[in-house]
C-alpha positions in Angstrom: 4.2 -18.8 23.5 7.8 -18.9 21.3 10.3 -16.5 23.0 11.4 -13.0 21.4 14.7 -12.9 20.4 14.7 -17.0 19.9 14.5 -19.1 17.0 15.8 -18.8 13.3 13.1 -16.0 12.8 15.5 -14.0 14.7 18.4 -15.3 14.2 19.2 -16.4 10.6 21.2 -13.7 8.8 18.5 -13.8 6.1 14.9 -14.1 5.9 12.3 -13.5 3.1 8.8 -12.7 4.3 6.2 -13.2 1.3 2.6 -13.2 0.6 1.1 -16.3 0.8 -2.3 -15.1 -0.3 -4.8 -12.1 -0.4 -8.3 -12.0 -0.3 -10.9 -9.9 0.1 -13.5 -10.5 3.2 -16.2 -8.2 2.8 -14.4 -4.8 2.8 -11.1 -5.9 4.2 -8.0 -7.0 2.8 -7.2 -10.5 4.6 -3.5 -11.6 4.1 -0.9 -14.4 5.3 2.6 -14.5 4.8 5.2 -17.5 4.7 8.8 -16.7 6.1 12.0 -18.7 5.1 15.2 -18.6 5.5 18.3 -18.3 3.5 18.2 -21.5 2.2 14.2 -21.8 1.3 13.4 -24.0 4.4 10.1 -22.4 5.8 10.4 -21.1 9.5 7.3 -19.1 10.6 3.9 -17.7 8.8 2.5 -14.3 9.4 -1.3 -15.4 9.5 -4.3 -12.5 10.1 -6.6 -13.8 12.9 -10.0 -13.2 14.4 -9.6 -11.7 17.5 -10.9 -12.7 20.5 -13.4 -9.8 22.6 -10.5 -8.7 24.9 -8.0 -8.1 22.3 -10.6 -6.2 20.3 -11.8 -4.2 23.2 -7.9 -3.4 23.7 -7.1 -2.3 20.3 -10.1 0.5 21.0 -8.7 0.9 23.8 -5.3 1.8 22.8 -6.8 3.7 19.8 -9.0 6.4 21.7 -11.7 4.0 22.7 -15.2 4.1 20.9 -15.9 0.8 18.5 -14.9 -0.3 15.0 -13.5 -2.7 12.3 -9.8 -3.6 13.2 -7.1 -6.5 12.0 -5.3 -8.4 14.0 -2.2 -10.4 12.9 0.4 -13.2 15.0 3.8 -14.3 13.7 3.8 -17.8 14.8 6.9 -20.3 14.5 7.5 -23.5 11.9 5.3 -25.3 14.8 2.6 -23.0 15.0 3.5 -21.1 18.3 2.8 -17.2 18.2 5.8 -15.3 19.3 3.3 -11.9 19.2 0.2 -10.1 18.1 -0.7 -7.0 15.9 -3.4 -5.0 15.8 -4.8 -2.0 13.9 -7.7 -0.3 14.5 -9.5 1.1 11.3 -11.5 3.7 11.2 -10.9 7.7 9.5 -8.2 9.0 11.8 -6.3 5.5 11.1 -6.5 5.5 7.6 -4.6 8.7 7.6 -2.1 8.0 10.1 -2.2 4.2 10.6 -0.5 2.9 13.7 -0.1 -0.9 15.1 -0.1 -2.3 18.5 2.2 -5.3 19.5 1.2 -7.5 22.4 2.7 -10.6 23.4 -0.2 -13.2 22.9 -1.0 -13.0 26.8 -2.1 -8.7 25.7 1.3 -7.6 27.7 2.4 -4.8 25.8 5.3 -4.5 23.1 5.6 -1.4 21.4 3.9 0.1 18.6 4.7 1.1 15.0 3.0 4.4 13.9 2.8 6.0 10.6 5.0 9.8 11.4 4.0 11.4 7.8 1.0 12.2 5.6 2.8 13.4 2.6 6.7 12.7 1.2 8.3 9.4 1.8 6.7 6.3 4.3 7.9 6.7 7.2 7.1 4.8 10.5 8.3 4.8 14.0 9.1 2.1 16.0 8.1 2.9 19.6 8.8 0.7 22.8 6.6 2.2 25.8 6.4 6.5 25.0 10.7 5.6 23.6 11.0 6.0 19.6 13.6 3.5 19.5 13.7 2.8 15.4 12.5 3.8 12.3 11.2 2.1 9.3 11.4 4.7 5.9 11.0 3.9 2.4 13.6 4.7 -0.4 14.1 3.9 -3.8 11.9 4.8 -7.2 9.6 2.2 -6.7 9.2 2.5 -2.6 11.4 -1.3 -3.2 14.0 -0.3 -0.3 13.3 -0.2 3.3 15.8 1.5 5.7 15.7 0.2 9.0 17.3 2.4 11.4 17.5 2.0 15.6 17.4 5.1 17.7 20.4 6.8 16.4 20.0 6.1 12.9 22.2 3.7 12.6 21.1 0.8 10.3 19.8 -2.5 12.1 18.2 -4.5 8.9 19.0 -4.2 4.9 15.4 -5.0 3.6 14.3 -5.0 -0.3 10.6 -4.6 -0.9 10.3 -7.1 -4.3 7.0 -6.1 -5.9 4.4 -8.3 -8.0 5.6 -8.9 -11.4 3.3 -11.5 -12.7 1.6 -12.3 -9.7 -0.1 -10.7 -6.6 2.5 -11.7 -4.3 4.9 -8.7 -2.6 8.4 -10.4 -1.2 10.8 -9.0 1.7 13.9 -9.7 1.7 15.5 -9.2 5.1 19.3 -9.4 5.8 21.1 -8.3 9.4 24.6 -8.6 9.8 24.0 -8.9 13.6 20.8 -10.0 16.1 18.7 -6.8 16.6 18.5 -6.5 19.9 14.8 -6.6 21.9 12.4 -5.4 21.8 13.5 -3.4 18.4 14.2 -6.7 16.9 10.1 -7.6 17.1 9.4 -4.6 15.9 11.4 -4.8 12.8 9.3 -7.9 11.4 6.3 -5.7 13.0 7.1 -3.1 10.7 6.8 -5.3 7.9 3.4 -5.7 8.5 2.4 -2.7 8.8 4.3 -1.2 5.9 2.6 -4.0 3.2 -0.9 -4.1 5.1 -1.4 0.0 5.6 0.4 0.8 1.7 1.0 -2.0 -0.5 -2.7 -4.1 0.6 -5.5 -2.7 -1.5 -3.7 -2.4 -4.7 -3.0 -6.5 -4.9 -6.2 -7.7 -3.0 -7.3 -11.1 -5.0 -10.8 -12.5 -4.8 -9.3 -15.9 -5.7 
């Protein structure tokens, strides 16, 4: 397990999370997503996983209980160690107002990132325990601008949302003129996940 705050995931001033590829898997959207840095140089993958039974029992769990579909997703380093999980539960009440659990890939608990409106701008909170400690809120004509706030709105991470031109691919662009402090700093790049896989996913899904 890669430590939170460590590495050039963190670190680098600069990072570009994009999609590696889309598919559909019966009714599901599957997705993976190569990070680099600055300079190109690959340094981490966003990869959607099967989920073992006690992470799936968990994600019901955290979601009200009963049974369903859900997706899980781990951002694992340039050496394939996971740094943490995410999971959404899908089913009605999530489709309006989705929300995303992060574990460490033990199941101790991170935080959460939880859709806060159904109509207007996206918006999403960043939550650590019951604390709304950020907030993730989309700007700009084309939703292309992400503002990334911490607790008293001050901004933590510039982030352009690049969408597909000629291809299916969407591209991040992350830039932080300081470390984000944890846990907000894992929730950040958690945010990103959520924001492409809950809006942005069904739109660009690719059989190919």
């Amino acid at each position: 397990m890669a430590q939170l705050g460590a590495g050039p995931i963190y670190g680098a001033p600069a990072i570009t999370i994009v999609q590696d590829k889309r598919l559909f898997v019966g009714m599901l959207a599957r997705a993976s997503y190569a990070i680099t840095d600055q300079n190109g140089s690959a340094i981490g993958v966003i990869a959607q996983v099967q989920p073992d039974e006690a992470k799936q029992d968990r994600t019901f769990s955290d979601d009200g209980g009963g049974l369903g579909l859900s997706q899980h997703f781990e951002l694992l380093d340039a050496a394939g160690t996971p740094y943490f999980h995410v999971a959404r539960a899908l089913r009605f009440r999530s489709a309006a107002k989705p929300r995303f659990d992060v574990t460490l890939p033990n199941g101790t608990p991170i935080g959460h990132v939880e859709s806060e409106k159904l109509v207007g701008r996206i918006t999403l909170g960043l939550y650590s325990g019951h604390a709304r400690i950020g907030q993730l809120k989309l700007g700009g004509m084309r939703n292309n601008v992400l503002n990334l706030t911490d607790a008293s709105g001050q901004k933590v991470v510039d982030c352009q949302r690049k969408p597909p031109a000629f291809s299916r691919e969407d591209a991040y662009i992350l830039t932080r003129p300081y470390q984000t402090p944890e846990p907000l700093g894992t929730l950040v790049l958690a945010g990103i996940i959520a924001v492409d896989n809950a809006f942005f996913a069904q739109s660009k899904a690719s059989l190919f």
